[in-house]
C-alpha positions as CSV (number, residue, x, y, z in Angstrom):
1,X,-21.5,11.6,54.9
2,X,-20.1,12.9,51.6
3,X,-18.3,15.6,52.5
4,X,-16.4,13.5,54.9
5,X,-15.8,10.6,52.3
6,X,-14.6,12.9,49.8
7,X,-12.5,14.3,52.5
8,X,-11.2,10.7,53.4
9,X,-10.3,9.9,49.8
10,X,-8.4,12.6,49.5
11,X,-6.4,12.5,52.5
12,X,-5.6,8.8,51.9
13,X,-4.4,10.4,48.2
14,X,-2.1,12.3,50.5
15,X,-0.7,9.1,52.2
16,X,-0.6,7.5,49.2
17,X,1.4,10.4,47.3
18,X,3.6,10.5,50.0
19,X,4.4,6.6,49.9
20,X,5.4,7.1,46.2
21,X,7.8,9.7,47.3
22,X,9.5,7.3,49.9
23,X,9.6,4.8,47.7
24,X,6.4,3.3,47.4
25,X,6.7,1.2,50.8
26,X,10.5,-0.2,50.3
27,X,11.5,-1.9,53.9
28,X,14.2,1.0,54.5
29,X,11.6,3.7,54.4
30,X,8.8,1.7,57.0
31,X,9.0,3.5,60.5
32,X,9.5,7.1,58.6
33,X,5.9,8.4,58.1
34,X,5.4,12.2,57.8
35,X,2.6,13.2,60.7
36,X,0.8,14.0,58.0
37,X,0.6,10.3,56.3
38,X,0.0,9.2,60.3
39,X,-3.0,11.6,60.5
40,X,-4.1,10.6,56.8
41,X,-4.1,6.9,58.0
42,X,-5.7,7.1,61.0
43,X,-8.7,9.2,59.7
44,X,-9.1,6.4,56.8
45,X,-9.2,3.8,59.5
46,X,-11.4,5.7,61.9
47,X,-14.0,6.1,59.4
48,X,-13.3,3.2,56.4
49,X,-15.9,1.0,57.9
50,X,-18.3,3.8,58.2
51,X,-17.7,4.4,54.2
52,X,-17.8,0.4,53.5
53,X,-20.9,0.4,55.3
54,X,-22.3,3.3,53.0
55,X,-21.9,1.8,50.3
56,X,-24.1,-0.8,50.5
57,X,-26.5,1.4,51.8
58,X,-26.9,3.5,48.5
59,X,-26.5,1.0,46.3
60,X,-29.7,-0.8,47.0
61,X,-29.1,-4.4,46.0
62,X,-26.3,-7.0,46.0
63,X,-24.3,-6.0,42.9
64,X,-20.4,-4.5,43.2
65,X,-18.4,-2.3,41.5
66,X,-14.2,-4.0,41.3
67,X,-11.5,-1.7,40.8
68,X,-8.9,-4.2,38.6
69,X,-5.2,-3.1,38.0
70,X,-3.6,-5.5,35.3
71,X,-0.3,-6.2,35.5
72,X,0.0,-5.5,31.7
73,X,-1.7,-6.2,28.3
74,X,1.4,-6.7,26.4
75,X,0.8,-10.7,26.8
76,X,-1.9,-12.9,24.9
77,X,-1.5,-14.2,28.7
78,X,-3.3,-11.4,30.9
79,X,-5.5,-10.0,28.0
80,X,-7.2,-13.4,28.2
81,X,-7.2,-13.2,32.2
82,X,-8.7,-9.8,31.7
83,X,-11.4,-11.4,29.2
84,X,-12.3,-14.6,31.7
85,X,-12.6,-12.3,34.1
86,X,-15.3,-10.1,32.3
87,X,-17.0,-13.3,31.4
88,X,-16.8,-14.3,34.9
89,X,-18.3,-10.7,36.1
90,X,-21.2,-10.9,33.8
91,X,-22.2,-14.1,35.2
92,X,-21.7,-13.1,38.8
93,X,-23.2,-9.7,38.4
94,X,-20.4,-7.9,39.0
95,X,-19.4,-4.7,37.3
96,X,-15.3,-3.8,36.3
97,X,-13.6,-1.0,36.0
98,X,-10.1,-2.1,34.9
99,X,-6.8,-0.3,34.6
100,X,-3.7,-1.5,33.0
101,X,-0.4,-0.9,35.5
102,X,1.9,-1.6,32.4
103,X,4.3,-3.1,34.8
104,X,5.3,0.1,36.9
105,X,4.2,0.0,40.3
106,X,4.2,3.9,40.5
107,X,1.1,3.5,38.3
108,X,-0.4,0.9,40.1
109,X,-0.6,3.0,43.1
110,X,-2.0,6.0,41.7
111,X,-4.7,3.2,40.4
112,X,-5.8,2.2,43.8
113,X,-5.8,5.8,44.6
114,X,-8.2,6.0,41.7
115,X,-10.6,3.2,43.1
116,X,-10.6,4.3,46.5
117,X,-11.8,7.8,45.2
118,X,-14.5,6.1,43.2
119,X,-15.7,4.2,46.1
120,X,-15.4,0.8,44.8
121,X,-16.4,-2.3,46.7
122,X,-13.1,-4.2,46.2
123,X,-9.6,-3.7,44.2
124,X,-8.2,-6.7,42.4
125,X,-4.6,-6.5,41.4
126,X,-1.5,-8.3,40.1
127,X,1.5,-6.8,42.2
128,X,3.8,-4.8,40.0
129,X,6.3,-5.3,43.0
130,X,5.6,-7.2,45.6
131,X,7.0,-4.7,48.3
132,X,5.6,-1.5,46.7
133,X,2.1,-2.4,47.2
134,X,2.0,-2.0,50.5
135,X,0.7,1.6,51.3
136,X,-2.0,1.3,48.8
137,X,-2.8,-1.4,50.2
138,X,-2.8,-0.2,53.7
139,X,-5.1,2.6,51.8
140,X,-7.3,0.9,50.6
141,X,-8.0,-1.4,53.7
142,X,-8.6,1.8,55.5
143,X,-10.8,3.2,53.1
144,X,-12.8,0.1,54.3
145,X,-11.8,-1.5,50.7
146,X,-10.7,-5.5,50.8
147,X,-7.6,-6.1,48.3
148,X,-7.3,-9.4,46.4
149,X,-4.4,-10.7,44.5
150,X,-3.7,-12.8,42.0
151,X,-1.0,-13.8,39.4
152,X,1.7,-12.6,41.9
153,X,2.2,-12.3,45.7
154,X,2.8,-9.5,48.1
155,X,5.9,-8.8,50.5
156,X,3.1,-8.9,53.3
157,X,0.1,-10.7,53.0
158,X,-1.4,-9.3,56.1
159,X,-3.9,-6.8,54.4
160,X,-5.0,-9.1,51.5
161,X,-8.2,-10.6,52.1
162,X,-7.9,-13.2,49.8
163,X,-5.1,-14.2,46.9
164,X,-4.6,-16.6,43.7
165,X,-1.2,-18.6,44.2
166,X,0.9,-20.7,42.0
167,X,3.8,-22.9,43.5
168,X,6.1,-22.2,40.8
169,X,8.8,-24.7,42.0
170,X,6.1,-27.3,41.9
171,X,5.3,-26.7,38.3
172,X,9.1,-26.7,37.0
173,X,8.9,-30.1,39.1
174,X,6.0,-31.4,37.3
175,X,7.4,-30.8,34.1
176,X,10.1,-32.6,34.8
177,X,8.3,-35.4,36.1
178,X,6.5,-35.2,32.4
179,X,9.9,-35.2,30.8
180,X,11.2,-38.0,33.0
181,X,8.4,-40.1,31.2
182,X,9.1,-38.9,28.1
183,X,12.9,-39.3,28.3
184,X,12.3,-43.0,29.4
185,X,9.6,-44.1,26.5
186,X,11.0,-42.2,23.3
187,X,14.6,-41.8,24.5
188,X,15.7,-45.3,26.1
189,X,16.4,-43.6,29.3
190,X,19.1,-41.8,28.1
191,X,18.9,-38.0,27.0
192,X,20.8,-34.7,27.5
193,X,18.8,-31.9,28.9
194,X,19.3,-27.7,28.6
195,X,17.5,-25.5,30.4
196,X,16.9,-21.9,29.0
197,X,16.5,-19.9,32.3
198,X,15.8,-16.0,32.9
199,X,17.8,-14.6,35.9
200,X,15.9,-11.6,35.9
201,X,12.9,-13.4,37.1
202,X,14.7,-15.9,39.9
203,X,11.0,-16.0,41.9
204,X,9.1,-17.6,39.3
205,X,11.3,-18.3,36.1
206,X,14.1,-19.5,38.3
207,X,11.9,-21.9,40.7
208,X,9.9,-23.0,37.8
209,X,13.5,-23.9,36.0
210,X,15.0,-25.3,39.6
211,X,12.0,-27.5,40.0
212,X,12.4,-29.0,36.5
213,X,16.0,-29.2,37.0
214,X,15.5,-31.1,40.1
215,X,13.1,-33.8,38.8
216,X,14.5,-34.6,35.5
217,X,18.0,-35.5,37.1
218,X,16.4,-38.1,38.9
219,X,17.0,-39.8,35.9
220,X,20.2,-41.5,36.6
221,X,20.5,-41.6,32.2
222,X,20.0,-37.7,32.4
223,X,22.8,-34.9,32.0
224,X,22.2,-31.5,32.4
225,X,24.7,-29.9,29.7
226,X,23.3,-26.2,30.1
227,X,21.6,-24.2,32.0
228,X,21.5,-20.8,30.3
229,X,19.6,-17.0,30.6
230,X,17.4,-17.3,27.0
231,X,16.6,-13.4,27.7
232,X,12.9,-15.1,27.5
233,X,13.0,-13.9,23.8
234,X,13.0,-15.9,20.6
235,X,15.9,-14.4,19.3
236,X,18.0,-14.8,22.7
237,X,16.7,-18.5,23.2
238,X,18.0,-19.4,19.6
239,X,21.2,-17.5,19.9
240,X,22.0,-19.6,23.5
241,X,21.1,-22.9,21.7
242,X,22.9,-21.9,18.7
243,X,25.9,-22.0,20.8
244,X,24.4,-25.2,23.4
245,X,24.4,-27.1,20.0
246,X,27.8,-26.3,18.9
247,X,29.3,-26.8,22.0
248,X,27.3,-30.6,22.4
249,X,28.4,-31.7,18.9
250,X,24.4,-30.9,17.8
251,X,23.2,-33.6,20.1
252,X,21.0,-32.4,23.1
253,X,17.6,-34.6,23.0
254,X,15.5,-32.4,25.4
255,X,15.3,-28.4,25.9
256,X,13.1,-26.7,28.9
257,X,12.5,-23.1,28.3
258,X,10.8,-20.8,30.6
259,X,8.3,-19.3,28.3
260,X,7.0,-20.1,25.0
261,X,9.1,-17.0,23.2
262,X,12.6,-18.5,24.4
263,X,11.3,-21.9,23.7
264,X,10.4,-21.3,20.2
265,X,14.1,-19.6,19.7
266,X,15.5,-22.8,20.8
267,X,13.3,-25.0,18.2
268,X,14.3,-22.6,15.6
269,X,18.1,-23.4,16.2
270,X,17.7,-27.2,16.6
271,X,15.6,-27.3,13.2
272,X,18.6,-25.2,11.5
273,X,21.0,-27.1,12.5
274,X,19.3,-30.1,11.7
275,X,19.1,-31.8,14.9
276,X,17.0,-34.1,16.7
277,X,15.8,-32.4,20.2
278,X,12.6,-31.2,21.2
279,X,11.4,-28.7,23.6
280,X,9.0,-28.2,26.2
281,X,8.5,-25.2,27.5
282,X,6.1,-22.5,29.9
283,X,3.4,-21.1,27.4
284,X,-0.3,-19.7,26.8
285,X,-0.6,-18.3,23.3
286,X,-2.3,-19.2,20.1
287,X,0.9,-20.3,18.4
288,X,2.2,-22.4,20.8
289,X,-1.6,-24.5,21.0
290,X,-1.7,-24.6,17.5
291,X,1.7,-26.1,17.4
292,X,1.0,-28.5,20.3
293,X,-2.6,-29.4,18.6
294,X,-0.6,-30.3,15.3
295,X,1.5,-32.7,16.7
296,X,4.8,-30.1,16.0
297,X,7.9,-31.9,15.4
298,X,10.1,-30.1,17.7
299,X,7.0,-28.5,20.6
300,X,7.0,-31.8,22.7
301,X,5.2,-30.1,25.6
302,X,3.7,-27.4,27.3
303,X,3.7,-26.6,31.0
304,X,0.2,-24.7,30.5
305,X,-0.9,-21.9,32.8
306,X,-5.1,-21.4,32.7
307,X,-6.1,-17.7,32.2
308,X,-9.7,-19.0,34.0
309,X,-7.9,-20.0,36.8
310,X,-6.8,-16.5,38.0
311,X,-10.1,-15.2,36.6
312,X,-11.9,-17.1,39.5
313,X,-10.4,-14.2,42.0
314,X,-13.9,-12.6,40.7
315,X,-16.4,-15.4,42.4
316,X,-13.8,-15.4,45.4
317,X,-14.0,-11.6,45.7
318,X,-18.3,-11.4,45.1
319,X,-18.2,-14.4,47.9
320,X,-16.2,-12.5,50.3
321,X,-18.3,-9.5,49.8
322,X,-21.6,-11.6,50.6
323,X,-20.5,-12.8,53.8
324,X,-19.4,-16.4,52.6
325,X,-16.1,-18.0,53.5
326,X,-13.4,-18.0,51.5
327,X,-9.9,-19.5,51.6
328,X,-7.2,-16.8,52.5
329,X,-4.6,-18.3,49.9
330,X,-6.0,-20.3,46.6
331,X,-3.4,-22.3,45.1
332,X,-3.9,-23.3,41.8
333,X,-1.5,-25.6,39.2
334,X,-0.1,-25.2,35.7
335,X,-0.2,-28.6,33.7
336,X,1.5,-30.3,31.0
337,X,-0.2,-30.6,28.0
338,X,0.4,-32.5,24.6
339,X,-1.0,-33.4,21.0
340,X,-2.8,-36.1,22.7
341,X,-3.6,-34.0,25.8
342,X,-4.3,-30.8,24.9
343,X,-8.2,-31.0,23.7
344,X,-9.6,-32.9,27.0
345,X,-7.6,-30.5,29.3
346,X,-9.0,-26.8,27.8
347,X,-11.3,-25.3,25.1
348,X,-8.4,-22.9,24.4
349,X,-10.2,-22.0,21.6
350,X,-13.2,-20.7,23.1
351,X,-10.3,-18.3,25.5
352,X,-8.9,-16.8,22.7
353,X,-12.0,-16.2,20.9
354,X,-13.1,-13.8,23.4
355,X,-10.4,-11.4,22.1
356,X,-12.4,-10.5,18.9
């Protein structure tokens, strides 16, 4: 049984390499498989239950092992999705072994290629592209290895066993429901809006700001004077309001931006120029809660995403794996949160304490 798992694993490497080399699953390449990759793939689905099977055999009790590819640690963001989830693990008896992808999908495959040589009893990943995945996907599942997502979707959702979903349209909407109320009871009703956007992100940036964009000009008193790219950097969100301001005669009462980084850019320019607007924006990050805890003149708001809440893929995975039933797609919400909000919605502190 080895011998002929070791020989599995590496000729799904083989299938896997070979996806990288057509372009790691792109629609224009499906259809053109090498005989090889067809002989690779159908020996990993001939025997993947056979190794799935074997591994529960040796290991002798009811504890896992998850391979996890991050999407990347360069965000307070997924670091604190990576900690819940080892908080999450402990509890559940689950052991980790977790990569970082770093954003490149061509490193996210060689991951899974990792797990499936290790022999792990599930992978866990956030898609660095959602059409890439699917060889190592189709790998994995052959190797007799269920594939969960979260923080992202997949072109085809056919050989995920279970997945973590936002409705990113639905947040942006909520948030402008939020500002709606807001506009109404501070404003008089009356109030113009700008939106800093990021085009290179139209799935969720652009639904989140279409979806806030939507709601808040319900408001018959609303006017939408700008929608702008903020490069989702401070400095590029306070160079677009810089020139939002000048061109509004300094008088814009409400900014959305579509993460905290842009957003702070854009409070930066209205306190320089001595305006009056405030800003609500996407966010998860120290700063931004200690702003929002401290009452911050110019924060108003934050559309809050839960690190815990993608961390839960961990009990839905260890459920799946002991036979219960679990819910194909999960869909969980981001919420707004304010000075007055903030402390009966999250122990945020207790999140990022687990970074030390």
């Amino acid at each position: 049984m080895k011998n002929r798992k070791t020989w599995t694993a590496r000729l799904i490497s083989m299938a896997l390499l070979t996806g990288l080399m057509v372009g790691c699953g792109k629609k224009e390449d499906a259809g053109e498989k090498t005989a090889q990759e067809k002989d690779a793939q159908q020996e990993a689905q001939e025997t993947g239950g056979e190794m799935a099977d074997a591994r529960k055999e040796t290991s002798g009790d009811n504890s896992y092992t998850f391979g996890v590819s991050l999407y990347y640690r360069s965000d307070e963001f997924y670091v604190d999705i990576e900690n819940m989830m080892k908080v999450y693990a402990q509890d559940a008896g689950v052991e980790l072994i977790i990569q970082d992808a770093n954003c490149d999908a061509s490193v996210q495959m060689r991951q899974f290629e990792d797990f499936i040589q290790m022999g792990v009893d599930a992978i866990l990943f956030s898609p660095c592209d959602p059409a890439a995945c699917a060889s190592a996907v189709e790998a994995a599942n052959g190797a007799g290895i269920p594939v969960f997502t979260y923080d992202g979707t997949v072109e085809d959702n056919s050989g995920i066993a279970s997945g973590m979903y936002s409705d990113f349209y639905a947040d942006g909407y909520d948030a402008g429901t939020w500002a709606k109320e807001y506009i109404e009871k501070n404003l008089n009703g009356q109030a113009k809006v700008a939106i800093l956007d990021y085009p290179a992100s139209p799935i969720v940036c652009g639904q989140r700001a279409d979806g806030f964009q939507a709601a808040v000009e319900e408001l018959e008193g609303v006017e939408v004077v700008a929608r702008q790219d903020g490069k989702a950097t401070r400095t590029g969100g306070m160079e677009v309001m810089e020139n939002i301001l000048t061109s509004n005669d300094n008088k814009v009462d409400l900014v959305f931006a579509i993460n905290y980084e842009s957003g702070a850019g854009a409070a930066a320019a209205i306190e320089a120029a001595d305006a009056k607007g405030g800003v609500v924006c996407v966010a998860w990050g120290e700063e931004a809660l200690q702003k929002i805890e401290a009452n911050d003149p110019y924060l108003k708001g934050v559309l809050l995403g839960d690190p815990s809440d993608q961390a839960e893929i961990i009990h839905v995975a260890k459920d799946y794996l002991d036979g219960k039933s679990v819910e194909t797609e999960t869909y969980y919400s981001y919420y707004m949160v304010t000075s007055e909000t903030l402390a009966d919605k999250i122990d945020w502190r207790y999140i990022i304490g687990l970074r030390k």
